[in-house]
C-alpha positions as CSV (number, residue, x, y, z in Angstrom):
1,X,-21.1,-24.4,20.9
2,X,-23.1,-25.5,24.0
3,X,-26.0,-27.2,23.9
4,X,-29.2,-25.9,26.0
5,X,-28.3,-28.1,29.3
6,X,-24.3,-27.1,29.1
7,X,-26.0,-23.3,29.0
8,X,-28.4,-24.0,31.5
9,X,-25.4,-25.3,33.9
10,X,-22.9,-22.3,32.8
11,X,-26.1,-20.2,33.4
12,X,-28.3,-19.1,36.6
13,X,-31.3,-16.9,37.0
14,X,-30.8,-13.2,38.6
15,X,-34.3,-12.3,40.1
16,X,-35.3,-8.8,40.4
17,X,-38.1,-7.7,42.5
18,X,-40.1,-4.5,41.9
19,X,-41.4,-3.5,45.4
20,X,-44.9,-3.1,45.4
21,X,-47.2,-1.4,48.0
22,X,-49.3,-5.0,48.8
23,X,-47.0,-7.9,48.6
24,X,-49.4,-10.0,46.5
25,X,-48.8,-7.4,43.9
26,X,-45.1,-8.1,44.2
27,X,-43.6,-8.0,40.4
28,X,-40.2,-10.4,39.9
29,X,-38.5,-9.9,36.7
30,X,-35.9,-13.1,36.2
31,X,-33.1,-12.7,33.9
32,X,-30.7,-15.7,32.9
33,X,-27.2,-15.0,33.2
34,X,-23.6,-16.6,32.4
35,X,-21.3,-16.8,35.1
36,X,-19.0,-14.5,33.8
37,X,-21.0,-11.5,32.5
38,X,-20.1,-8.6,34.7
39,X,-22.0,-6.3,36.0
40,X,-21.6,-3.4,33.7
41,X,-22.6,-5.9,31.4
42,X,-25.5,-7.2,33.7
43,X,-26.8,-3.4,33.6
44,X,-27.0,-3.2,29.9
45,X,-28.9,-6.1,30.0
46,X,-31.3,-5.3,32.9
47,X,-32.0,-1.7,31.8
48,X,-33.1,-2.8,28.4
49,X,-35.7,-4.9,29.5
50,X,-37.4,-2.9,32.4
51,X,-37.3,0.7,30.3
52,X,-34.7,2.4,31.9
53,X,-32.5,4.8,29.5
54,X,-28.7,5.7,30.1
55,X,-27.9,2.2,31.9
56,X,-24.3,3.8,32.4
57,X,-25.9,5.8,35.1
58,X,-26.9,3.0,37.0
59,X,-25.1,0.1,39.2
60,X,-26.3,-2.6,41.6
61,X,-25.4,-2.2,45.6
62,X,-24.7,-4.4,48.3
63,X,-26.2,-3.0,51.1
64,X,-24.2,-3.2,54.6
65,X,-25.2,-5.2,57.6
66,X,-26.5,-1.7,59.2
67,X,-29.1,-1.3,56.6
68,X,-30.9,-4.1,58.3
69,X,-30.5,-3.7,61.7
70,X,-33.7,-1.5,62.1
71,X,-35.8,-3.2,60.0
72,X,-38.9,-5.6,61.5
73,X,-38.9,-9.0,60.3
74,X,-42.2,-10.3,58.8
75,X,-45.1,-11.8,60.8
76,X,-44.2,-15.6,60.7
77,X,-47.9,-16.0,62.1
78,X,-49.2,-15.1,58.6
79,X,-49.9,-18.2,57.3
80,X,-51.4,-17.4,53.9
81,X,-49.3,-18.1,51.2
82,X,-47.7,-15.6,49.1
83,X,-48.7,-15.5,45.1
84,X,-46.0,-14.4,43.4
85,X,-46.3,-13.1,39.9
86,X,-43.0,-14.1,38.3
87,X,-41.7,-12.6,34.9
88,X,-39.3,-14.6,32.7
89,X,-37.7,-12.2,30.3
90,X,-36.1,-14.7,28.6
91,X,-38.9,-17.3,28.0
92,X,-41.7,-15.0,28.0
93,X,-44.0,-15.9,24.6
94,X,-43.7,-12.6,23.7
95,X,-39.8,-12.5,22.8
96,X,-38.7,-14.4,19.6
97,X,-35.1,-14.3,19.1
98,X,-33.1,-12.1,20.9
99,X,-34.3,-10.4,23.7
100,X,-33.9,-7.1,22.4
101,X,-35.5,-6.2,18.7
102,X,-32.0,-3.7,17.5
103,X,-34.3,-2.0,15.3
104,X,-36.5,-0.4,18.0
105,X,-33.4,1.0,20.2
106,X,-29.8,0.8,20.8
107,X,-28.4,0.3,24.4
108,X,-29.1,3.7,25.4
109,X,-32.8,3.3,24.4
110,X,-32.8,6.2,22.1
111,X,-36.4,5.7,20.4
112,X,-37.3,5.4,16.6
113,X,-38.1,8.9,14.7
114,X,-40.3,10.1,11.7
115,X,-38.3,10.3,8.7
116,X,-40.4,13.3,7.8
117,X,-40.6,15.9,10.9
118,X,-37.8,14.0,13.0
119,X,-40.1,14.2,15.6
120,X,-40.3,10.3,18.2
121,X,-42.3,8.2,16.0
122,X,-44.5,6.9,19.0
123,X,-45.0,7.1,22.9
124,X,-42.1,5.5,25.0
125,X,-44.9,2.6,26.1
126,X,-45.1,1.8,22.1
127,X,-41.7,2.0,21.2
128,X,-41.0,-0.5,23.9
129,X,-43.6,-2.9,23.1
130,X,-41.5,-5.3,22.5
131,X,-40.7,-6.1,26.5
132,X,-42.8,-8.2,28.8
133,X,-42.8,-5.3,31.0
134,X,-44.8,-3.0,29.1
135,X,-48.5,-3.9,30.3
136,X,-46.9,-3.9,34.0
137,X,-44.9,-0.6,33.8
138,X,-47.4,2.1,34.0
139,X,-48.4,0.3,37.6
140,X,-45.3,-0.2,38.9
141,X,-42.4,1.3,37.5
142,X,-43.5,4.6,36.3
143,X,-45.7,5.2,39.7
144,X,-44.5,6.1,43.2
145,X,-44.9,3.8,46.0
146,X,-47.9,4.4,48.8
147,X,-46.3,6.4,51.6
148,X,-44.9,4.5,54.2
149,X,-46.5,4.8,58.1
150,X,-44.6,6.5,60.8
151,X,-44.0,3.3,62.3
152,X,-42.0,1.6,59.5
153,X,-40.3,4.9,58.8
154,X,-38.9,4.8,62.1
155,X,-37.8,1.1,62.0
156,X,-35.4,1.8,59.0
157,X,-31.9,2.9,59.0
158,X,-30.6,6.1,58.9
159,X,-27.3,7.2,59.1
160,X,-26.2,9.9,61.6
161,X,-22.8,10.7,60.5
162,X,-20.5,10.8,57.6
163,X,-18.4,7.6,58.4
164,X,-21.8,5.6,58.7
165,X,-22.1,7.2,54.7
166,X,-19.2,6.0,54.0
167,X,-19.8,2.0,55.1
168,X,-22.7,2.3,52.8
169,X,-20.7,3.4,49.8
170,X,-18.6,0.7,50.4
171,X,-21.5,-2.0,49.0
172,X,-21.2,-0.4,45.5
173,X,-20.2,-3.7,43.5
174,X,-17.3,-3.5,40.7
175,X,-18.8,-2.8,37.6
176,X,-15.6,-4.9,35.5
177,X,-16.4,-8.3,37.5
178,X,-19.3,-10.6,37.6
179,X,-21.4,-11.2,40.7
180,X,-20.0,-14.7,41.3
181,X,-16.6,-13.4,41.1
182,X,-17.8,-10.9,43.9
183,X,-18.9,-13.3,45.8
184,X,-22.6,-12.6,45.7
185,X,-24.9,-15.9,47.1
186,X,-28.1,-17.1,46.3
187,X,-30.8,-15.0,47.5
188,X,-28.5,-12.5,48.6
189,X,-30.4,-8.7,48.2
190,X,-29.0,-6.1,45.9
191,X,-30.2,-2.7,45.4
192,X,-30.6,-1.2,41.8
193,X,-29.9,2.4,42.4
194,X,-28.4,5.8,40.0
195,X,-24.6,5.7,41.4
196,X,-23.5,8.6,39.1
197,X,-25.2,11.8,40.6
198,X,-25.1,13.5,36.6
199,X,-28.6,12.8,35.1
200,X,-28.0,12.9,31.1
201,X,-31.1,13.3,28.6
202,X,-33.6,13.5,30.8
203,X,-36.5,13.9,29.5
204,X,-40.5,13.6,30.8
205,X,-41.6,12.6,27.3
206,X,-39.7,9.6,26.9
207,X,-38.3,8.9,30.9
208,X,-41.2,8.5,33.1
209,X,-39.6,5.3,34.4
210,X,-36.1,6.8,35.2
211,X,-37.9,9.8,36.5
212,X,-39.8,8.2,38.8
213,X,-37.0,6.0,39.8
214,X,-35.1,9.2,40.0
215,X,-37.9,10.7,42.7
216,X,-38.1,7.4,44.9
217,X,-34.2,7.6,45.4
218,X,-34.3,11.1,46.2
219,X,-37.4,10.5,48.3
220,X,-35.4,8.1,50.5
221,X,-32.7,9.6,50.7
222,X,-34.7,12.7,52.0
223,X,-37.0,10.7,54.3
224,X,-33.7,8.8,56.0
225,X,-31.7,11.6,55.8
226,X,-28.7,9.7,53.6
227,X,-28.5,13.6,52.9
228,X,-29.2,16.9,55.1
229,X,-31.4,19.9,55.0
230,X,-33.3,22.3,56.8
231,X,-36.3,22.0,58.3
232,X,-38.0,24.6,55.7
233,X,-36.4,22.3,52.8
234,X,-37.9,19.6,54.1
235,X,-41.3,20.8,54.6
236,X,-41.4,21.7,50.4
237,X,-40.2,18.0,49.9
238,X,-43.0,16.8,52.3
239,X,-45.7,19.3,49.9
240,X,-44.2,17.7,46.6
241,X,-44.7,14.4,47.8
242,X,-48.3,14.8,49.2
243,X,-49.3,16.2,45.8
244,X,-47.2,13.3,44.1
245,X,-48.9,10.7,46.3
246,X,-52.5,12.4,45.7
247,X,-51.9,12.4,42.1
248,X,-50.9,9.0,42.0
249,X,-54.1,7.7,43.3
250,X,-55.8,9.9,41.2
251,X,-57.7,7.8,38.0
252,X,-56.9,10.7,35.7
253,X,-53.0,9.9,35.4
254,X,-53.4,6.6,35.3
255,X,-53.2,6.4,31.4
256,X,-49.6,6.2,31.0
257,X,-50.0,6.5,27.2
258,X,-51.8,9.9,27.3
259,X,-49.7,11.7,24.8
260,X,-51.7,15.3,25.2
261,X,-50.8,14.8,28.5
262,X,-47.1,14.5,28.1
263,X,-47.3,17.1,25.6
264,X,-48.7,19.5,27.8
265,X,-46.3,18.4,30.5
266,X,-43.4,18.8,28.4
267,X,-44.9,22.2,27.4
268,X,-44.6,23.5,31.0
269,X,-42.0,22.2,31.9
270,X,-40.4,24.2,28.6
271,X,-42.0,27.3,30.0
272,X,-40.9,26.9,33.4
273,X,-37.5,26.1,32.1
274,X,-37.3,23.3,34.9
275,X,-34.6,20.7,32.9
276,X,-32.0,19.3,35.2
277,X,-29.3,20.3,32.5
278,X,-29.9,23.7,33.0
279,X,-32.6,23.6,30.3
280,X,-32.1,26.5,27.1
281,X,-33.3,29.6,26.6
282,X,-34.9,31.2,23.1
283,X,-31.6,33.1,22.7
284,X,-29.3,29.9,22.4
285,X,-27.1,32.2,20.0
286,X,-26.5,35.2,22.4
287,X,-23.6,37.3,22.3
288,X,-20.8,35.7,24.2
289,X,-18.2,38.6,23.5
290,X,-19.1,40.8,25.8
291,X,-19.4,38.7,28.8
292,X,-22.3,39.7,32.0
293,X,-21.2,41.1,34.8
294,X,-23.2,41.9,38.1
295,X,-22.6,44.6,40.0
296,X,-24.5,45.6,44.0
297,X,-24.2,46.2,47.6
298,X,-23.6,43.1,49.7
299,X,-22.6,42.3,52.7
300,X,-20.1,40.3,54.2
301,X,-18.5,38.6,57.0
302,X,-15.4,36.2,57.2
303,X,-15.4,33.6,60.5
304,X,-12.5,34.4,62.8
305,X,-12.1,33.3,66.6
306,X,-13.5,35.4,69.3
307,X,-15.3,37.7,66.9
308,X,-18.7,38.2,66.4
309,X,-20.9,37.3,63.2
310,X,-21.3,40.7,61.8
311,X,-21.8,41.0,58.1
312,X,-20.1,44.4,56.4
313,X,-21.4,46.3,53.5
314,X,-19.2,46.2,50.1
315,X,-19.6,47.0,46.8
316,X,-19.5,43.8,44.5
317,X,-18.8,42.9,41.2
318,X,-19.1,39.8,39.8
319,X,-17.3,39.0,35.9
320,X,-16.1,36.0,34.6
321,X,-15.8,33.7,37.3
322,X,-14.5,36.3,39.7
323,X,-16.2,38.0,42.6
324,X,-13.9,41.7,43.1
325,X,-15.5,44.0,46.3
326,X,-14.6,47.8,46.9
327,X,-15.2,50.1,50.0
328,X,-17.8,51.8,47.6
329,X,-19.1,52.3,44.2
330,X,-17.6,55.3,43.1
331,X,-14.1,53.1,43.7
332,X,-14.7,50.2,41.4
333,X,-12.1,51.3,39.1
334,X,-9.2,51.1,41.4
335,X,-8.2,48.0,43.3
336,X,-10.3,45.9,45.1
337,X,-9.9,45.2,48.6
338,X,-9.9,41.7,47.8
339,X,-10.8,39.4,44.4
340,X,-12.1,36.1,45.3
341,X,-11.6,33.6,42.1
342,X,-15.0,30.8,42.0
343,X,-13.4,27.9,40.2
344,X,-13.3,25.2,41.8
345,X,-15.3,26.2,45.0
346,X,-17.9,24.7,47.1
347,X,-20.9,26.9,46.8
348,X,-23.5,26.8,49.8
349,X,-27.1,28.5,50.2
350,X,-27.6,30.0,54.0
351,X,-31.7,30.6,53.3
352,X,-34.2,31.1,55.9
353,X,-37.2,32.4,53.4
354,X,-39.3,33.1,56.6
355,X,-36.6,35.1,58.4
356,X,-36.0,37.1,55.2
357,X,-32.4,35.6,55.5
358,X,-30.5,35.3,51.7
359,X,-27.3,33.9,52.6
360,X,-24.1,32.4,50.0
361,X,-21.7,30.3,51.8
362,X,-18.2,30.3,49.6
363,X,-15.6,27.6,50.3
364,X,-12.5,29.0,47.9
365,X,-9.4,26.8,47.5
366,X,-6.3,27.9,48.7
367,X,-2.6,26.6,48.5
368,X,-3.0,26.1,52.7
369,X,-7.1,24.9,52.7
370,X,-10.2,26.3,51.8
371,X,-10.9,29.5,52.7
372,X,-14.6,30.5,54.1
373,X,-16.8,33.5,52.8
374,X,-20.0,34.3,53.5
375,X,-22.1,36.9,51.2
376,X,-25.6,38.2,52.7
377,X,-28.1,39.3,49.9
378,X,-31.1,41.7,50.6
379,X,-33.9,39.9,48.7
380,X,-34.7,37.2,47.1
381,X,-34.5,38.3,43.5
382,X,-30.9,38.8,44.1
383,X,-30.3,36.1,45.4
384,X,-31.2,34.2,42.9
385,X,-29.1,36.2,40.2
386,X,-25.7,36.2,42.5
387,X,-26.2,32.4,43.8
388,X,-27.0,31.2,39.6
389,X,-23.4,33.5,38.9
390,X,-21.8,31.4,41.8
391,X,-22.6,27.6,40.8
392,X,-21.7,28.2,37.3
393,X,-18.4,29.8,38.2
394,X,-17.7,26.9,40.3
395,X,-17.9,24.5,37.4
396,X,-15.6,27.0,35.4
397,X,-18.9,28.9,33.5
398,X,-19.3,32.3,32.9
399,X,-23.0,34.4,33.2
400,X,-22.5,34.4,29.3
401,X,-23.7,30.6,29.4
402,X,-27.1,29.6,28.5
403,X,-27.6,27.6,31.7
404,X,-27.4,30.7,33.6
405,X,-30.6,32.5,33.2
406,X,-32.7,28.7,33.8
407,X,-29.8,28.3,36.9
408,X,-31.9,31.8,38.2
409,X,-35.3,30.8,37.6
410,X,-35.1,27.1,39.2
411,X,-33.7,29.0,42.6
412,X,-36.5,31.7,42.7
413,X,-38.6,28.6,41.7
414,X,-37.3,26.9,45.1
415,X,-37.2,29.6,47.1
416,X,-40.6,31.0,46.0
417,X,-42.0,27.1,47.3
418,X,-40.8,27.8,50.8
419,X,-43.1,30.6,51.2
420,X,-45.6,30.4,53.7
421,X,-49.5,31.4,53.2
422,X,-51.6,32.8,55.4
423,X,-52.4,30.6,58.5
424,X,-56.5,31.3,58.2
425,X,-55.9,29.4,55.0
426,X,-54.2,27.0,56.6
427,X,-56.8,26.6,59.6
428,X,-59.6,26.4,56.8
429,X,-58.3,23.5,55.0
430,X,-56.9,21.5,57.5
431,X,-59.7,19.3,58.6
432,X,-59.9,18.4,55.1
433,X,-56.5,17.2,54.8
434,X,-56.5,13.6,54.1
435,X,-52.8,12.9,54.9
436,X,-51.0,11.3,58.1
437,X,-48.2,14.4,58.5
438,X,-45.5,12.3,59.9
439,X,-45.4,9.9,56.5
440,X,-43.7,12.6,54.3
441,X,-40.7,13.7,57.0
442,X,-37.9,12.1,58.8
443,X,-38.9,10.9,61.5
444,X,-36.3,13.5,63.8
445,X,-38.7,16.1,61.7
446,X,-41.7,14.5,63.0
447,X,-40.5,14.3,66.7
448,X,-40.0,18.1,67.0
449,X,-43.4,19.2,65.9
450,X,-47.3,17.7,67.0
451,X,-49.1,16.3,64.0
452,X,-51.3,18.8,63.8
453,X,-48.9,22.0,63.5
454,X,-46.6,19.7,60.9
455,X,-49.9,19.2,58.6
456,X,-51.0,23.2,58.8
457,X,-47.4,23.8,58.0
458,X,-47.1,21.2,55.0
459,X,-50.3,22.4,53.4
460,X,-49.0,25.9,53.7
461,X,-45.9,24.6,51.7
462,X,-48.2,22.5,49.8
463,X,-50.8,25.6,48.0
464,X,-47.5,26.6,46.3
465,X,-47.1,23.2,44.6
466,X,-50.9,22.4,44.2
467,X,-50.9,23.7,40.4
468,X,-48.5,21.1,39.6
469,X,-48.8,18.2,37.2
470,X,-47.2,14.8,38.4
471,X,-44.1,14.5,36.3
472,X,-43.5,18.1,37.0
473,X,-44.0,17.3,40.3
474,X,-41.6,14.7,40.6
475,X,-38.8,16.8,38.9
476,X,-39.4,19.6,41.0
477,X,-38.5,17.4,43.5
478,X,-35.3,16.0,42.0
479,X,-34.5,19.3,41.2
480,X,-34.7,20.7,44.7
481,X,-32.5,17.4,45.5
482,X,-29.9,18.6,43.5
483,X,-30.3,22.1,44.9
484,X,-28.8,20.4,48.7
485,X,-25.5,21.4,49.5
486,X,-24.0,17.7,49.6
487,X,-26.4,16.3,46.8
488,X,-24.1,14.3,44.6
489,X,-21.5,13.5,46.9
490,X,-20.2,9.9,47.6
491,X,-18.3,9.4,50.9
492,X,-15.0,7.5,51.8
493,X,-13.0,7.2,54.9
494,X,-9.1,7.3,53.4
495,X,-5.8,7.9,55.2
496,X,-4.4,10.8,53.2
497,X,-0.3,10.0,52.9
498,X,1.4,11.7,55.4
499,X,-1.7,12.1,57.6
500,X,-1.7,10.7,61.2
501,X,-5.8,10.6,61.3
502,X,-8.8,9.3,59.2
503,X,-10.5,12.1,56.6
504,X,-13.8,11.4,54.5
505,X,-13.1,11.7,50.5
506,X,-15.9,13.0,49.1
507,X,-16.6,12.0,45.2
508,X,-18.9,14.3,43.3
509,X,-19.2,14.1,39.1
510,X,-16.5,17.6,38.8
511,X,-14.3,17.1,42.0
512,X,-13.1,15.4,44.6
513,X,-12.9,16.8,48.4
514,X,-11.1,16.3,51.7
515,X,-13.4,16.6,54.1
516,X,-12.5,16.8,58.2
517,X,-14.3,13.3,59.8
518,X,-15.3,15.1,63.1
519,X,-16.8,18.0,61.9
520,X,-18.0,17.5,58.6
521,X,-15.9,20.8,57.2
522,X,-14.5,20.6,54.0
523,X,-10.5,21.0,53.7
524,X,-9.3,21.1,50.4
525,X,-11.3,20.3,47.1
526,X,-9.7,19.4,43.5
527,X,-11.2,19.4,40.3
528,X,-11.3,16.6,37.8
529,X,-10.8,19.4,35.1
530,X,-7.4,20.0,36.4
531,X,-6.6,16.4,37.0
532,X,-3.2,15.0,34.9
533,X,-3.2,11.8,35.9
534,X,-4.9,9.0,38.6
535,X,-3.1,5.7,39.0
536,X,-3.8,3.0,41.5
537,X,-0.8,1.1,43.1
538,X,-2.6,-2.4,43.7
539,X,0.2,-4.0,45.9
540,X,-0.1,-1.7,48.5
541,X,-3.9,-0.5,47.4
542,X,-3.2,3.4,47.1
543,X,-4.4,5.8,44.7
544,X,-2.5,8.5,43.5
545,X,-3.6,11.5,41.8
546,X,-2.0,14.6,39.9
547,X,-3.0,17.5,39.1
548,X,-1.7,21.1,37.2
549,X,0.8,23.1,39.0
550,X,2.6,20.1,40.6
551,X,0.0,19.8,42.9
552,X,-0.4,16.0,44.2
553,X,-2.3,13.5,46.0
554,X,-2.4,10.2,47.5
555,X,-4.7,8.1,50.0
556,X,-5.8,5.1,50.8
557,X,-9.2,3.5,51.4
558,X,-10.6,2.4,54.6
559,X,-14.3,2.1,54.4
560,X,-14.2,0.1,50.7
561,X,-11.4,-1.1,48.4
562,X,-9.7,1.4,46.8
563,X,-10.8,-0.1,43.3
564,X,-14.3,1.7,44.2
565,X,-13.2,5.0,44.5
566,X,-10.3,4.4,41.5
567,X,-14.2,3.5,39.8
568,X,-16.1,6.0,40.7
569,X,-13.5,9.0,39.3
570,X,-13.1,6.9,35.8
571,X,-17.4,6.9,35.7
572,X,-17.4,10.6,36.1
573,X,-14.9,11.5,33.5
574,X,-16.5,9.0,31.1
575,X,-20.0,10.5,31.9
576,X,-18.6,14.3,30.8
577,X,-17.5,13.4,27.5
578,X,-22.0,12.6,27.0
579,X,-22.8,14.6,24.5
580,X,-26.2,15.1,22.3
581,X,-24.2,15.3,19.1
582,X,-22.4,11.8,19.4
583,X,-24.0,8.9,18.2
584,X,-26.0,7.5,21.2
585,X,-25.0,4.1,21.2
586,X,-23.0,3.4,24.5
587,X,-18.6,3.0,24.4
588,X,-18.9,0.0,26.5
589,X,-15.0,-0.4,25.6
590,X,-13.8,3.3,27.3
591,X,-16.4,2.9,30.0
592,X,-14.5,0.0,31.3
593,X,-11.2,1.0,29.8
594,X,-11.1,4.3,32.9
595,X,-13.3,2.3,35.1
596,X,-11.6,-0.9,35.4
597,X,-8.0,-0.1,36.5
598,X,-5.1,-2.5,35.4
599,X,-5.4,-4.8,38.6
């Protein structure tokens, strides 16, 4: 047994800061610590007391010296001192024994229910009274930040390419070590950020601290472009977060503990069917024996050298996770000029809603590569039903699933946000837009377009959204987010064995890609449901990987140590066996059992 001063010197305080818009509103949460709680551990710990559910999601990172380069440095002129309101979780009058009351929640914050309907016995902000942090979070954690000026956008760093990517993944800290061990100082800045892209439970009645979280990474990541998309895409992400940022400031939404609100919210968001698990449908128990199938024209067009882009009509059917294509109709019952099988394919939109353009890019694994497809689609509607039929065949789904018919509406949803209204509307509300344009784009974005033409174009965007409420807001936006080509995708520079140049492994939650450094095309992608085996040789830092049909693997890391990426493929496969029938208290012991590698 230690006594309180051995504890106090075994021990040292871990201070979190909540950014806040006005640095005198800056929030500091300290947490006590023993040296040799790692930082899984440290997680479980943090999560719990700033309401945060599914910690396992979550994972402190060690920005690179890059992510500073932009940024200004404070005005050392300002003399005025600094009040800062710190929070001691530990000692806080509040807290009487242990920091956490068990009865209220386990790890994974799963709230109390009435015994009699089964329904959450109170709001989230009641059923985590216990924590010094519930006054504070409706202010802080559970609301967006102000928008940030043009100015300070521009000062902040961005990375161009996929190797500058890949030095920022390299800060992710190991999850089976503590932060001494890992050699992290005094003062010394972490980031608290979602590292697993696979967003379990989520859920507006019980998450709007997550959620929001959830938005203000996405946000970033849109505004510094730590992820592409088009210029249309990111005029609907500018709309969402004008309407976000208006709301915020609005009184009415305020009241964090406005349970009609969240009611009706949750109602909506049931009707819209906008869950980013693919949300159900009223006929849960449909027929699965006789499995969908679409059937249409479409057009299509395979790259080759020296050959122009033209698209040629087939007729297309679509069943199981196939995609078969005849000269015509009337020969669908013979053979196919080609079958194309889904699994395990990178699925791509090519959309221009304002050029009437609805395009599927197809990356399809072959023994030699990938090999590159390209469907064209005449409207929207269909679109929407062949590009749902895609992504699900990708992950191994058939149209049968009950993910498939949400999958459709969320991409009419999208695509439906990109449409542009009438500029007389535009021109009529514009002098009464109280926004500075260039706050809610990249600033490339804002460099190709005068501020006036960007606003008329984000309030055209915006009249689509306007109806919105704010959390349905916000996860419109982190659905849209997940809607990007390379959402979800971690980046590595390797050396693959036997290769005499540099490739970028890219991580996502079902597979793991080979993608070409210089041009950004993807080579060949394997999925973790046809993985055997993954094994790390630790002398020589390489990581090997197996899959079905004798098909093998092996690189190793150049941009981070290859325990990271051995980490990052253990997370994922722990993170698919989630399920909402298993008791929701976290396995701490198989988490670190595939993520901690036998160094």
């Amino acid at each position: 047994m230690l006594s309180s001063s051995d504890f106090a010197a075994a021990s040292w305080e871990l201070v979190v800061q909540v950014d806040c818009p006005h640095e005198e509103e800056q929030k500091d949460v300290t947490l006590r610590v023993a040296g040799d709680l790692h930082v899984g551990g440290l997680m479980l710990k943090l999560v719990e007391q700033i309401n945060i559910r599914r910690a396992e999601e979550l994972s402190l990172l060690k920005p690179s010296g890059d992510y500073f380069k932009k940024k200004k440095k404070k005005d050392k002129n300002n003399k005025e001192p600094i009040i800062e309101d710190i929070l001691n979780l530990e000692s806080s009058p509040t807290i009487s024994g242990p920091p956490v009351s068990p009865g209220l929640y386990s790890k994974t914050m799963t709230p109390t229910y009435d015994p009699i309907n089964g329904t959450p016995a109170s709001a989230t902000m009641t059923w985590f009274s216990d924590s010094p942090l519930t006054e504070q979070n409706c202010s802080v954690l559970a609301f967006s930040q102000h928008t940030q000026s043009p100015e300070v956008l521009a000062e902040m760093y961005q990375p161009r390419s996929l190797i500058d990517k890949a030095k920022f993944n390299a800060g992710w800290l190991d999850s089976s070590h503590s932060l001494m061990e890992q050699g992290i100082q005094e003062d010394e800045l972490l980031l608290l950020r979602f590292k697993y892209y696979t967003f379990f439970d989520l859920n507006p009645k019980y998450d709007a601290v997550r959620i929001n979280q959830l938005y203000e990474q996405a946000r970033w990541a849109i505004l510094l472009e730590e992820i592409d998309c088009t210029e249309e895409e990111m005029l609907v992400f500018a709309a969402l977060q004008y309407h976000i940022s208006k709301l915020s400031l609005s009184s009415e939404v305020q009241n964090c503990t406005n349970e009609s609100e969240i009611d009706e919210i949750e109602a909506a968001l049931s009707n819209l069917e906008v869950t980013l698990e693919g949300g159900k449908t009223d006929n849960t128990l449909e027929d699965i024996t006789d499995i969908p199938k679409l059937s249409d024209n479409l057009r299509l067009f395979r790259p080759k050298k020296l050959i122009l882009k033209a698209f040629k009509q087939y007729w297309f059917v679509f069943k199981d996770t196939s995609i078969a294509y005849f000269k015509n109709k009337e020969l669908e019952q013979g053979e196919p000029v080609e079958k194309l099988n889904l699994r395990g394919c990178e699925v791509m939109p090519d959309v221009n809603v304002a050029g009437r353009k609805f395009g599927i890019k197809l990356l399809i694994p072959v023994a030699d590569g990938m090999n590159e497809v390209y469907l064209r689609c005449d409207h929207e509607n269909q679109y929407a039903r062949w590009m749902a039929a895609c992504i699900l065949a990708s992950k191994g789904k058939t149209m049968a699933d009950s993910s498939y018919q949400p999958e459709v509406l969320n991409i009419l949803s999208f695509l439906r946000m990109k449409i542009r209204n009438s500029a007389s509307q535009a021109a009529s509300n514009l002098e009464s837009m109280d926004m500075n344009p260039e706050c809610f784009v990249s600033p490339r974005c804002a460099k190709r377009h005068k501020s006036k033409q960007l606003a008329a174009r984000i309030l055209d965007a915006h009249h689509n959204v306007a109806q919105m409420t704010l959390v349905e807001a916000k996860l419109r936006f982190i659905q849209a987010w997940q809607s990007l080509p390379e959402f979800g995708l971690t980046y590595y520079l390797v050396r693959f064995k036997g290769s005499k140049k540099d490739d970028i492994l890219g991580v996502s939650y079902n597979r793991l890609i080979r993608i070409d450094a210089t041009t950004g095309i993807p080579i060949t992608t394997w999925r973790f449901t046809n993985m055997k085996q993954w094994n790390v040789n630790w002398e020589i830092r390489q990581v090997a990987i197996e899959f079905d049909q004798n098909v093998s693997t092996a690189f190793t890391c150049l941009s981070a140590d290859c325990k990271s990426v051995h980490e990052y493929i253990g997370g994922y496969i722990f993170l698919s066996t989630r399920s909402k029938d298993q008791n929701e208290t976290l396995d701490e012991d198989l988490f670190h059992k595939l993520t901690g590698g036998q160094e």
